[in-house]
VOPAGU-2260 file (C-alpha; in pm, 1 decimal, decimal comma):
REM VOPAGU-2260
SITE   aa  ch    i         X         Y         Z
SITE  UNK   A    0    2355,5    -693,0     411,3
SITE  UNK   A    1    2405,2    -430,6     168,9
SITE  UNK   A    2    2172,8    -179,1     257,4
SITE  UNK   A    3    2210,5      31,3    -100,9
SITE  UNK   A    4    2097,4    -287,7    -293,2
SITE  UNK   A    5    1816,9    -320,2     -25,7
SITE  UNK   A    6    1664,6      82,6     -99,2
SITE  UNK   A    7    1701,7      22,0    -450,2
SITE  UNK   A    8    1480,0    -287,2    -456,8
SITE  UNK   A    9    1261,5    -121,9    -186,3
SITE  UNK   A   10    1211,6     168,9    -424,2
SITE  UNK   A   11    1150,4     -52,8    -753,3
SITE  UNK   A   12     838,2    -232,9    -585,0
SITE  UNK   A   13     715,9     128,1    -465,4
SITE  UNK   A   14     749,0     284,4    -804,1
SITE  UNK   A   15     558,4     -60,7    -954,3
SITE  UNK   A   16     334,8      24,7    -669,1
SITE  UNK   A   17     293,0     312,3    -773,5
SITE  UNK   A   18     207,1     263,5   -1153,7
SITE  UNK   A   19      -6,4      14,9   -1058,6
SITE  UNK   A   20    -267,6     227,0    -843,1
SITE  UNK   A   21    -193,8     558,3   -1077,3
SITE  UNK   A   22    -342,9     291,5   -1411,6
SITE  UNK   A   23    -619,0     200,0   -1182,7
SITE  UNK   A   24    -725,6     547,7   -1056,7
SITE  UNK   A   25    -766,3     601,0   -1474,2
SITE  UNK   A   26    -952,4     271,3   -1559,7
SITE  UNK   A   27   -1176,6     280,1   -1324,4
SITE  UNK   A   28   -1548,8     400,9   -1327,6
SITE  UNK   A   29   -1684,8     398,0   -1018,4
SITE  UNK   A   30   -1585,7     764,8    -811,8
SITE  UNK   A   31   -1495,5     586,8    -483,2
SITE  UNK   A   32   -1278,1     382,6    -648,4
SITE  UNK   A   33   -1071,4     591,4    -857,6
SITE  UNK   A   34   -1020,1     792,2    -574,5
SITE  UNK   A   35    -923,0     479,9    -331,7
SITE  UNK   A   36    -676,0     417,5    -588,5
SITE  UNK   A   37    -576,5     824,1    -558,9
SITE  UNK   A   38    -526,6     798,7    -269,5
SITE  UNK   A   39    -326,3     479,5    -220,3
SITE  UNK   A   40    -108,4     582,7    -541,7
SITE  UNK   A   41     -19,3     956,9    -345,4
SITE  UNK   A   42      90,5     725,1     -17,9
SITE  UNK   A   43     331,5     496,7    -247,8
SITE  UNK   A   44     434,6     892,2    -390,9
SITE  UNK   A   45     545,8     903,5     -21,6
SITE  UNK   A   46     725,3     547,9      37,0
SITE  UNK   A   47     894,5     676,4    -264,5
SITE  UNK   A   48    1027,7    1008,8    -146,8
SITE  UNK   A   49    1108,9     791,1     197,2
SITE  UNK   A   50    1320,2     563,3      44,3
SITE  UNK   A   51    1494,8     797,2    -148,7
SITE  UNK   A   52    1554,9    1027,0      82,7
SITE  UNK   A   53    1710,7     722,8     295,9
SITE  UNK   A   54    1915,9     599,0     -32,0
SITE  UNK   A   55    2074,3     993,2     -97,8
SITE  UNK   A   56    2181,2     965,3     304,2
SITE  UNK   A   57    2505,5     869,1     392,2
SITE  UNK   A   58    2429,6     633,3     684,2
SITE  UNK   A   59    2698,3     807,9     906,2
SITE  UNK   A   60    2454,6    1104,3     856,2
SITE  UNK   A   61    2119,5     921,0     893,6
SITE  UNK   A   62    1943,8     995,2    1222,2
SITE  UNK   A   63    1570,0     865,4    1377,1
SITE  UNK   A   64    1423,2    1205,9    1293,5
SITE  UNK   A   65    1500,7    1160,4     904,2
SITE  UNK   A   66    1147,7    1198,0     756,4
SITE  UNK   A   67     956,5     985,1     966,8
SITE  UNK   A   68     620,5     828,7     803,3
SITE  UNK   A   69     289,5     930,3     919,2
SITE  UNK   A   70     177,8     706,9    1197,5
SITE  UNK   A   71    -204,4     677,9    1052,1
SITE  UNK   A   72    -331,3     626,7     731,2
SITE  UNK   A   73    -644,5     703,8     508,8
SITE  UNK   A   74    -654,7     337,1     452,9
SITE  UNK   A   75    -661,7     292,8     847,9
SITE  UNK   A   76    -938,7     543,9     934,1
SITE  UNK   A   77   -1266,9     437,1     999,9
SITE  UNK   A   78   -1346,9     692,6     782,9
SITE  UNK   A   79   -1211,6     556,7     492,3
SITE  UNK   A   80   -1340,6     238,5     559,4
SITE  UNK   A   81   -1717,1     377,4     567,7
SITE  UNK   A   82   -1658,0     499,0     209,2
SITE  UNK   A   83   -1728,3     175,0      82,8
SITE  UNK   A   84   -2090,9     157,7      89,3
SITE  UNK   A   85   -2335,1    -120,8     -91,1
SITE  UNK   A   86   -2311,1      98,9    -420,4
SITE  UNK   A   87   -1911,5     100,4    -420,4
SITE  UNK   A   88   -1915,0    -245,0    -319,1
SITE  UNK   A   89   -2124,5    -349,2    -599,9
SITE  UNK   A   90   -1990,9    -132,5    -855,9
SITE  UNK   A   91   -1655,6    -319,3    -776,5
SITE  UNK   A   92   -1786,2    -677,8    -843,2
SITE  UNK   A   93   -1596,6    -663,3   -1213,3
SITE  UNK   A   94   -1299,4    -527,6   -1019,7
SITE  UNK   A   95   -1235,2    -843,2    -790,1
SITE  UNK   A   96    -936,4    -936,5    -968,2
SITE  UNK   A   97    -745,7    -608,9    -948,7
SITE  UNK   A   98    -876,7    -575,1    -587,8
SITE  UNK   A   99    -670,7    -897,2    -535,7
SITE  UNK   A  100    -381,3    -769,3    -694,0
SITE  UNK   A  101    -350,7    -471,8    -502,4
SITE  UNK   A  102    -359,0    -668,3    -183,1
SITE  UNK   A  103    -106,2    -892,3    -291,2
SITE  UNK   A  104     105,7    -631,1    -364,3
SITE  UNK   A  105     100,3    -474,0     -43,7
SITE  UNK   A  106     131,5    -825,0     123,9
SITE  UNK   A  107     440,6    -878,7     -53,3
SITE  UNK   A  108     588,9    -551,3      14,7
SITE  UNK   A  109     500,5    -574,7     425,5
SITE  UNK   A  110     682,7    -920,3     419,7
SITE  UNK   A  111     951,7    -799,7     231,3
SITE  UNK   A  112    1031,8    -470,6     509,8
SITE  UNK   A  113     959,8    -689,4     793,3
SITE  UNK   A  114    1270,4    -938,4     691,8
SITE  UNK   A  115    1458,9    -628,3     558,9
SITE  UNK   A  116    1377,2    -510,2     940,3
SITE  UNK   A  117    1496,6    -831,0    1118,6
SITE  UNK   A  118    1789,4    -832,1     915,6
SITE  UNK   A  119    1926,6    -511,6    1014,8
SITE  UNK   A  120    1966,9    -237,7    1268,9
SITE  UNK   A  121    1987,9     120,7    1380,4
SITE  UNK   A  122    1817,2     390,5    1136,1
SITE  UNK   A  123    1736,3     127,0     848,2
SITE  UNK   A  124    1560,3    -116,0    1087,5
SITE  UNK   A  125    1361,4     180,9    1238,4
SITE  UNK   A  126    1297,9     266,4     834,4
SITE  UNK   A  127    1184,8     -79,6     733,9
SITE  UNK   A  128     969,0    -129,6    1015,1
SITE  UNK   A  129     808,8     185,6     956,3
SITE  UNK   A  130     748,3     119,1     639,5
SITE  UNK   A  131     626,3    -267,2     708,1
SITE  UNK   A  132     383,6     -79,2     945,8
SITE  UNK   A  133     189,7     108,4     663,3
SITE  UNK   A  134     188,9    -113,5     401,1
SITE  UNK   A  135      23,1    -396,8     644,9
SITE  UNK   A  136    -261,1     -98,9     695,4
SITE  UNK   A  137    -289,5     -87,0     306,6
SITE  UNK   A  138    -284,7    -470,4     347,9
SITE  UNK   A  139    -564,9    -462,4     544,1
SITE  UNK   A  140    -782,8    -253,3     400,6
SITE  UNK   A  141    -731,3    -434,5      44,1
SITE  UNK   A  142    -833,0    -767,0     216,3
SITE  UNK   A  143   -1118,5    -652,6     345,1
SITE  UNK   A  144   -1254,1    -486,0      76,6
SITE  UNK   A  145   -1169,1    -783,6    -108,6
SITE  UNK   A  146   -1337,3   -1026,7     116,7
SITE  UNK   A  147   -1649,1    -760,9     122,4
SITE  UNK   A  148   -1678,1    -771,4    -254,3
SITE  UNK   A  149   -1598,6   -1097,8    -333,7
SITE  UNK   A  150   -1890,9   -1197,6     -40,0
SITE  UNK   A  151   -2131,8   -1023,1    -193,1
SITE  UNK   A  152   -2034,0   -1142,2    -544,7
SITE  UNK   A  153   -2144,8   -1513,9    -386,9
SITE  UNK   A  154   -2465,5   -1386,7    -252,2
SITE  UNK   A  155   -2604,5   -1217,4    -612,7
SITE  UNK   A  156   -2869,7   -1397,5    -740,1
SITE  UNK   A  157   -2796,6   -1554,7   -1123,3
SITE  UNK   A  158   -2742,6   -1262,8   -1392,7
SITE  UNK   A  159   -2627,8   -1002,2   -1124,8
């Protein structure tokens, strides 16, 4: 497995990633939102930095203690989870779509570090499961504000 190829891929989806949220953030009206999408655009900032900083190390060089990724998340926290109240959730009805999107995004890019994981070892395993780790927290949290929305999409009466 060539492990070069591997970052640079690794580092294209984060920088899509990244673009993606960062348009988002702008388009979008509601405050909660834009700065969900904030905040998940400054965390791909730091898959980004990651990746590179593993792609600019020689892997002779390359030790466990290289930049390790924070072990909790925004998207993780209770906390942010109790920012979405009724008005957010609401608010984001029009949004479903791009909701969707985002979760599929970080779907693909948790599948694609766990098999990078399996399929290799020592400091890049470590790397890719580390970053498989956070992107199935921004996973979650897109699915179930997804699910959230999208439920209370079915439950408005006709007209909104």
């Amino acid at each position: 497995m060539n492990l070069q190829k591997i970052y640079e891929y690794a580092l294209q989806r984060e920088e899509e990633g990244y673009q993606f949220f960062k348009r988002n953030a702008e388009e979008a009206s509601h405050g909660a939102a834009i700065e969900i999408f904030e905040k998940l655009a400054n965390e791909e900032l730091k898959h980004i930095q990651y990746i590179k900083e593993l792609i600019n190390t020689p892997e002779e060089e390359a030790g466990p203690t290289n930049t390790p990724l924070e072990k909790d998340s925004w998207f993780e926290d209770r906390a942010g989870r109790e920012l979405l109240d009724q008005s957010l959730i609401e608010s984001m009805i029009p949004d479903i779509a791009v909701l969707r999107t985002a979760y599929l995004i970080e779907h693909d890019l948790s599948e694609f570090y766990e098999m990078a994981a399996k399929n290799s070892s020592g400091v890049a395993q470590l790397a890719f499961s580390q970053l498989a780790a956070w992107e199935r927290g921004h996973e979650a949290f897109f699915k179930e504000l997804h699910d959230r929305i999208f439920q209370e999409y079915t439950e408005m009466p006709w007209g909104g």
